[in-house]
C-alpha positions as CSV (number, residue, x, y, z in Angstrom):
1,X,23.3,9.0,-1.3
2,X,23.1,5.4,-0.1
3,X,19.2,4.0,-0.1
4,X,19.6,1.1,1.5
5,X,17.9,1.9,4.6
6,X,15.3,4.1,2.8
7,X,13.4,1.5,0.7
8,X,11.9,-1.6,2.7
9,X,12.9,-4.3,0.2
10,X,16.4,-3.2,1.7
11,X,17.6,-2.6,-2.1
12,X,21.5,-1.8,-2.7
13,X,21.1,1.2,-4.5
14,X,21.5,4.8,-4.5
15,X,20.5,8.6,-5.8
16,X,22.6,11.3,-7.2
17,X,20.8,13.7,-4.4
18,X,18.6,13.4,-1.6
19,X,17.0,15.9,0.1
20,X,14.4,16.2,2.8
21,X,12.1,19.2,3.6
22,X,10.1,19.2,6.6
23,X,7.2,22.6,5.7
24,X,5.5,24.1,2.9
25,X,7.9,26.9,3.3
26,X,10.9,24.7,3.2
27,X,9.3,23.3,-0.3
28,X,8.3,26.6,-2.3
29,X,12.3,27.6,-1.5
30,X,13.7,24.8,-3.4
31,X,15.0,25.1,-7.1
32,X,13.3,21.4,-8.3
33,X,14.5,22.7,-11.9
34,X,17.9,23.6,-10.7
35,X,18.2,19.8,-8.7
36,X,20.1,16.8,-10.4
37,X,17.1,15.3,-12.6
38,X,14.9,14.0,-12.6
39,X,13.4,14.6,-9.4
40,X,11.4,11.5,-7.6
41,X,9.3,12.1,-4.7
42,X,9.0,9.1,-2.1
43,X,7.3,8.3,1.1
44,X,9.0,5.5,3.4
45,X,9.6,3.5,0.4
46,X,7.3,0.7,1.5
47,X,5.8,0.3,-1.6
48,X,8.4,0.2,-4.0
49,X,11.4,-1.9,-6.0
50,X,14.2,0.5,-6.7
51,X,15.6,-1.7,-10.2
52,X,19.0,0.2,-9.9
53,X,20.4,3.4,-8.8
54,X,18.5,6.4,-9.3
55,X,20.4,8.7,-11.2
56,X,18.5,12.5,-10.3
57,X,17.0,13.6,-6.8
58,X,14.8,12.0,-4.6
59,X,12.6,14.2,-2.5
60,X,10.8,13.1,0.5
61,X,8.6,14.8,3.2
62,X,8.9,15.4,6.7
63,X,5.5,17.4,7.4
64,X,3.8,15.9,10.0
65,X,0.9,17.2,11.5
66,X,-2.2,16.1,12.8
67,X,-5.0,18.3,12.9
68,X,-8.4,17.4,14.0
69,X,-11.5,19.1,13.6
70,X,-14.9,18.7,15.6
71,X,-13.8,16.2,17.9
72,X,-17.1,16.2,19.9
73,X,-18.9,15.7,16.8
74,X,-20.3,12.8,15.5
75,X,-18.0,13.4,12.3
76,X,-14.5,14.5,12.7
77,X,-12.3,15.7,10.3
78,X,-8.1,15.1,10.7
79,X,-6.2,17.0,8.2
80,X,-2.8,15.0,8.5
81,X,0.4,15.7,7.0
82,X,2.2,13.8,4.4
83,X,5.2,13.0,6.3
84,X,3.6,11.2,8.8
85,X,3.3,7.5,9.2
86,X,-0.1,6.2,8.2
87,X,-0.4,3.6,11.2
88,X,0.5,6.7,13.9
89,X,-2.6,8.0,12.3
90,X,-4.4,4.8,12.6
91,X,-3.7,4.6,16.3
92,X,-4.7,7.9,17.0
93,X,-8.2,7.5,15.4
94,X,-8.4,4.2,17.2
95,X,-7.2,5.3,20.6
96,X,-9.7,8.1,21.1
97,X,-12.7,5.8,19.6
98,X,-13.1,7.1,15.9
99,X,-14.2,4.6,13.0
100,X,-13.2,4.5,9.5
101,X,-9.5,3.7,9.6
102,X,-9.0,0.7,11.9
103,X,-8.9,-2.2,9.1
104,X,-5.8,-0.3,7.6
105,X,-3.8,-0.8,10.2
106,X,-0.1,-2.0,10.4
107,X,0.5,-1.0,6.7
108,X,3.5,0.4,6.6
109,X,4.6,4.0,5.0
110,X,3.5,7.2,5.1
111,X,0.3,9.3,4.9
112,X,0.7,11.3,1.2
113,X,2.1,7.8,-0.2
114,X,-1.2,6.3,1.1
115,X,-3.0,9.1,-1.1
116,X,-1.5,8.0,-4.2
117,X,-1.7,3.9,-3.4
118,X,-5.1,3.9,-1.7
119,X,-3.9,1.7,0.1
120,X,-6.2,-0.7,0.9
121,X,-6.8,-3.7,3.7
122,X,-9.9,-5.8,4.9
123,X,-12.3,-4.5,3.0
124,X,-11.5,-0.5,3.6
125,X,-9.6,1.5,1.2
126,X,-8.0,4.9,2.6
127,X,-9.9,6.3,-0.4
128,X,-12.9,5.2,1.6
129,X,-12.3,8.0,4.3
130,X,-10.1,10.5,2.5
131,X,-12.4,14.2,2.2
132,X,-9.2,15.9,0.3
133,X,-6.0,15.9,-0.9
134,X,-3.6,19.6,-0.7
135,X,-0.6,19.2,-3.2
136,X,2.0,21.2,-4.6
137,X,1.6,21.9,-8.2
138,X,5.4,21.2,-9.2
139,X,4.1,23.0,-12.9
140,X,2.6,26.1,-11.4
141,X,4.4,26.3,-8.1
142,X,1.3,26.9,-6.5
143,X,-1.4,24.5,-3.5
144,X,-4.0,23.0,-5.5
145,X,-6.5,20.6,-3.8
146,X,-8.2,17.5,-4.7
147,X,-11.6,16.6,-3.5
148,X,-12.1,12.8,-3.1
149,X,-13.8,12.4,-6.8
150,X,-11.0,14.1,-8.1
151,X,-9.0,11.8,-6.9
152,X,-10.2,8.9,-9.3
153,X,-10.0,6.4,-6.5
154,X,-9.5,2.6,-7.4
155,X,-8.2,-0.8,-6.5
156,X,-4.6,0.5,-5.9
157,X,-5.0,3.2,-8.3
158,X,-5.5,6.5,-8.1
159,X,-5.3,10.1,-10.4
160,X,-1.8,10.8,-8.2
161,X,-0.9,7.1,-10.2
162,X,-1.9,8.0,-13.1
163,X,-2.9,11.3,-15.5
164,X,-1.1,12.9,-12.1
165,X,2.0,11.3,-11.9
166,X,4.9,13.2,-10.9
167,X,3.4,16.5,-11.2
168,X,2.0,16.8,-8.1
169,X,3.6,16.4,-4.7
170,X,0.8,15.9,-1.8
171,X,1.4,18.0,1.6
172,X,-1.8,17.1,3.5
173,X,-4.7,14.7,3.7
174,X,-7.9,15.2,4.8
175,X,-9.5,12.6,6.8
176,X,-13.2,11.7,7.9
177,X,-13.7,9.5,10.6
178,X,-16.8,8.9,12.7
179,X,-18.2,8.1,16.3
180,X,-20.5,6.2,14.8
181,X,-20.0,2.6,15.7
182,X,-19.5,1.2,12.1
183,X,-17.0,-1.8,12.2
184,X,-16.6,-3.7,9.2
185,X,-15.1,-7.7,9.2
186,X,-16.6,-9.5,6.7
187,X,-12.8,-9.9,5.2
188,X,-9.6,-11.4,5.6
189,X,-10.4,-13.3,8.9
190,X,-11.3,-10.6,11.4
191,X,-14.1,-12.4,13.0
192,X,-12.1,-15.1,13.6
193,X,-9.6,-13.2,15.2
194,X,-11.9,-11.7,17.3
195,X,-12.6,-14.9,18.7
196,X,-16.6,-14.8,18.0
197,X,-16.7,-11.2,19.9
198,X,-18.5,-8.1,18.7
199,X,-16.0,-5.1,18.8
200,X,-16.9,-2.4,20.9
201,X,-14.4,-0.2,20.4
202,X,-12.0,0.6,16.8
203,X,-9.0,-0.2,19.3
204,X,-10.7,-3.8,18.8
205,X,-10.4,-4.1,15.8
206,X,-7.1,-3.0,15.2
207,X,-6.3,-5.2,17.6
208,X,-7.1,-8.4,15.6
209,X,-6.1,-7.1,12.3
210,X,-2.7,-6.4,13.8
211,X,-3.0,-10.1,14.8
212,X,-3.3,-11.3,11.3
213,X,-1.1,-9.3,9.9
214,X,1.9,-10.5,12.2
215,X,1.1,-13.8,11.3
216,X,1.1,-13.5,7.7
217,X,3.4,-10.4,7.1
218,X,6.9,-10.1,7.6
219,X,8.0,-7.3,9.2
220,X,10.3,-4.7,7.3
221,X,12.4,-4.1,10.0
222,X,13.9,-8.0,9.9
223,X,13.4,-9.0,6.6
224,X,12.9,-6.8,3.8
225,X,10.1,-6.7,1.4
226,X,7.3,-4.2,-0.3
227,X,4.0,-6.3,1.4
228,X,2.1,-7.1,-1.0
229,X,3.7,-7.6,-4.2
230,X,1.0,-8.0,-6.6
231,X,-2.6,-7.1,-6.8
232,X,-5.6,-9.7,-6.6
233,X,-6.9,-10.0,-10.5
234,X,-10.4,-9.8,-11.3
235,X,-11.6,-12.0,-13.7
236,X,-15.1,-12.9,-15.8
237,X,-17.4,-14.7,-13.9
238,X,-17.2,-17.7,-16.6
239,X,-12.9,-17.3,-16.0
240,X,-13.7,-18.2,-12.7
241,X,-16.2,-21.0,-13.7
242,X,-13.4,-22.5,-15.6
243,X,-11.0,-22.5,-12.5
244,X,-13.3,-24.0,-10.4
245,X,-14.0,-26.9,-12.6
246,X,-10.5,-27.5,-13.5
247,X,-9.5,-27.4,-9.2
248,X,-11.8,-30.2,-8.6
249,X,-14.9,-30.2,-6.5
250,X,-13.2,-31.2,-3.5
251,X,-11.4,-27.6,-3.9
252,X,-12.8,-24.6,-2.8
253,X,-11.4,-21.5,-4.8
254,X,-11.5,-18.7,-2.9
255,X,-13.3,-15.4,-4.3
256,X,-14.9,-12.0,-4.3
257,X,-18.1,-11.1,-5.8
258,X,-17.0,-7.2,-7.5
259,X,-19.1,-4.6,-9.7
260,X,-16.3,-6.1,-12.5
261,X,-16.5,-9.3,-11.8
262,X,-14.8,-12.2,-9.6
263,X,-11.8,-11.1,-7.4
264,X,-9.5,-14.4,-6.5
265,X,-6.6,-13.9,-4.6
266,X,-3.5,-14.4,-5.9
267,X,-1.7,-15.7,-3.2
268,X,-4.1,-18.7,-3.6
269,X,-2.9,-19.5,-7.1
270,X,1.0,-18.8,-6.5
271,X,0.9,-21.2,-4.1
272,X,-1.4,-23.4,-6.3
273,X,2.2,-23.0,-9.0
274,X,4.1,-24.4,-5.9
275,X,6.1,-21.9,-5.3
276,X,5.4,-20.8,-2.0
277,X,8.6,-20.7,-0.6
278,X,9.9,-20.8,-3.8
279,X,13.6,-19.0,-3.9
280,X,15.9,-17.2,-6.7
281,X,19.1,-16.1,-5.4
282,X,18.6,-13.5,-2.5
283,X,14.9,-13.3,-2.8
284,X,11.8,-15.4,-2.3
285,X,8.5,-15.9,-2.0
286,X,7.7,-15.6,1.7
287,X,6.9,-19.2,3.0
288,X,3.3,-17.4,5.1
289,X,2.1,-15.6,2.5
290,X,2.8,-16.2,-1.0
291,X,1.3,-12.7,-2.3
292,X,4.8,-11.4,-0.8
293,X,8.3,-11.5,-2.4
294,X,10.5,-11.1,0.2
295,X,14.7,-10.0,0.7
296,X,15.1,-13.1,2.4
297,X,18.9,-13.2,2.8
298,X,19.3,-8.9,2.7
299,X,21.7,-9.5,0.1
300,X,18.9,-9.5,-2.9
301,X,19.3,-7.9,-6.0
302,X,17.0,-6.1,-8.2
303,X,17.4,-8.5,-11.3
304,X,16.8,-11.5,-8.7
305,X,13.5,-10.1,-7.6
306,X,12.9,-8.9,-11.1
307,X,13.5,-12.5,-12.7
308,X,11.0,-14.5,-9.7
309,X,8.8,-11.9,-10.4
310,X,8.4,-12.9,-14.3
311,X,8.8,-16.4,-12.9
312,X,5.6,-16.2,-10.8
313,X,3.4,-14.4,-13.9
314,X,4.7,-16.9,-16.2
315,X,3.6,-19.7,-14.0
316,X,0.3,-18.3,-12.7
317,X,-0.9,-17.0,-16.4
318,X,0.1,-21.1,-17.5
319,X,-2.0,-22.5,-15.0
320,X,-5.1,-20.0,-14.7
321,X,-4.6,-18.0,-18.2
322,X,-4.4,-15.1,-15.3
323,X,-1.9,-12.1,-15.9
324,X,-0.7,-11.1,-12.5
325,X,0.0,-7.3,-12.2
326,X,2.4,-6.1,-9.7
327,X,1.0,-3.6,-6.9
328,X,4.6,-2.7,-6.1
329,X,6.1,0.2,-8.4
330,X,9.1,-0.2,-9.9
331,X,11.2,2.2,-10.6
């Protein structure tokens, strides 16, 4: 089965099997044991660098519900399926005036695959709202569910990521979103984009981070890529003393103050390397936002986008003694 079309990077490769199930029914009825192996569960594929073909099954979801709970209340719950795309449930929540998920906006994939990422944007993670998580024990064959502590949420990490991985296949999220008017945009440029105006509605907010994300994102559908390709490092506060004294004082370093320490973008130091822009073969280092490696002529192979990869930690850990970690998974 040709993946082309099923992975956003637009990689040439393939699986032995695929196969789609679209209810919980639909899932208990299939023989995962008796299925080419191993078996891989993906979401859109948004998030990922297939490195060659995949020689088992890949399984992917097509439960999409949307459930919501209480909608008069002050609180509302949305229990959501995993086969649905993450921004439909975005602009739902937005369009009828519920807070909590409007910064994530305009990421692309799909609910469950948000579980497992946390997916994260402008200062929200989807941890941040997420009650619950109902999953498919592929061990026991039985629904389990995760409450939000048992997920073991973190910077693009999560239990799903981790002690979890590839035992459990999520079916369902649970949401919580508020009427509340709560908008967050200290980050990434939202006040700007709101051109000095207080957002009175989420749809406001969406609005502007949709904005900045079309400016500095390519979109999937022209030119393939996995968004953000690595994750922002955190580093000791006297790491980031050193970096500032070495940029100059006429530079300002961008940062974060974290619990662990001093976040600094790494889009800011690829680009520092010069190699924003910066191409190998069929892939490159998208010329608006250096954080992304990009298919840029749709012909790209993995070992291209494997070996700029390696060239952008080598240069980056050089320059700033900083070992970049990629948020995409590789598989």
């Amino acid at each position: 089965m040709d993946l082309t079309r099923r992975n956003t990077f637009g990689m040439k490769v393939s699986c032995a099997c695929y196969v789609e199930y679209d209810s919980l029914e639909d899932l208990f009825s299939l023989d995962l044991d008796g299925l080419p192996q191993p078996v891989f569960h993906m979401g859109a594929g948004s998030n990922l660098l297939f490195t060659r073909d995949w020689p088992g099954t890949v399984l992917h979801s097509c439960i999409k519900f949307l459930r919501p709970m209480g909608l008069e209340e002050d609180e509302v719950l949305v229990e959501v399926g995993a086969g649905a795309v993450f921004d439909s449930f975005v602009e739902w929540a937005c369009s009828r005036g519920l807070w909590g998920a409007e910064n994530l906006s305009l990421i692309p994939g799909e609910v469950g695959a948000a579980a497992v990422q946390n997916i994260g944007a402008y200062g929200v993670e989807a941890g941040d709202i997420i009650v619950r998580v109902n999953c498919f024990d592929r061990e026991t064959r039985e629904m389990v569910t995760f409450e939000n502590a048992d997920c073991r949420y973190g910077y693009r990490s999560s239990f799903f990521k981790e002690e979890g991985k590839g035992r459990y296949i999520i079916t369902s999220v649970l949401f919580r979103l508020s009427r509340k008017y709560s908008p967050k945009l200290e980050y990434g440029g939202i006040r700007a984009a709101l051109g000095g105006r207080q957002p009175m509605l989420p749809d406001d907010v969406r609005r502007a981070v949709s904005e900045i994300r079309r400016a500095k994102l390519p979109d999937p559908s022209e030119t393939g890529s996995a968004g953000s390709f690595f994750k922002n490092p955190v580093i000791s506060r006297e790491h980031f003393e050193r970096i500032e004294a070495e940029a100059g004082p006429d530079v300002r370093v961008p940062h974060f103050d974290t619990p662990e320490g001093v976040k600094v973008p790494a889009a800011w130091m690829i680009e520092r390397c010069g190699l924003k822009g910066a191409q190998l073969g069929g892939a490159a280092v998208y010329d608006k936002q250096p954080l992304v490696i990009v298919n840029l002529t749709g012909q790209a192979a993995p070992e291209e986008v494997l070996a700029l990869e390696q060239r952008i930690i080598a240069a980056v850990k050089e320059r700033f003694g900083v070992e970049l970690h990629p948020e995409v998974e590789h598989i």
